[in-house]
N, C-alpha and C positions, 0 to 999 in steps of 0.2 A: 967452793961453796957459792950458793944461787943465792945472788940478793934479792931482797922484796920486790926490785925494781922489774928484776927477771920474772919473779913466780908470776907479776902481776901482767906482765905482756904477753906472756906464755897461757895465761887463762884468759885475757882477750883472744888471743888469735885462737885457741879453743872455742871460746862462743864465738867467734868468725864461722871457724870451721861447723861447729856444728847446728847453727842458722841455717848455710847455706845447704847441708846435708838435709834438713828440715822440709825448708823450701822443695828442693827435688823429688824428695819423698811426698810432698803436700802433691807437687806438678804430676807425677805420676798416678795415683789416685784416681786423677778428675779426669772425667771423660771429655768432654768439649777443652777445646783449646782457651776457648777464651775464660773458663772457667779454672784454669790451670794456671793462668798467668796472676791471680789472686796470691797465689803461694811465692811469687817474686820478692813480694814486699817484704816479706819477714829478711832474707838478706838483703835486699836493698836497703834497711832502715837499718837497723840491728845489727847486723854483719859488719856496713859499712861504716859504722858508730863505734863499732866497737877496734875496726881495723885505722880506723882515723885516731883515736884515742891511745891506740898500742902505737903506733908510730911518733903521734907525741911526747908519750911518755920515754921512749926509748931516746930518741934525738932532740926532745925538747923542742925549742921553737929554733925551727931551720928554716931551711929552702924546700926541704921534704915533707916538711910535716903542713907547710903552706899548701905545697902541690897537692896532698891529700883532701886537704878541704875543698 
């Protein structure tokens, strides 16, 4: 049985994942480059918020969960 701790890292790394699928789909879209690179931020803010958050909660405050930040 999957404890809350699980359900809840496992729908982080879900919105990780599906930011970054976001993001790419935004990048592909847009015609100029530099206009493409707009669509990065959604996983760089988001993504990595929430990838930094699932890895706290799973190991608490380590040596890992430092390196993420």
């Amino acid at each position: 049985m999957s404890s809350w701790r699980d359900i809840f890292v496992m729908a982080l790394l879900g919105v990780t994942v599906l930011s970054c699928w976001l993001g790419v789909l935004g990048m592909l879209r847009m015609k100029q480059p530099m206009q493409a690179l707009h669509y990065m931020a959604l996983p760089a803010d988001i993504g990595m918020s929430a990838l930094t958050l699932a890895v706290f909660v799973e190991t608490g405050f380590s040596q890992a969960s430092v390196k993420c930040v």
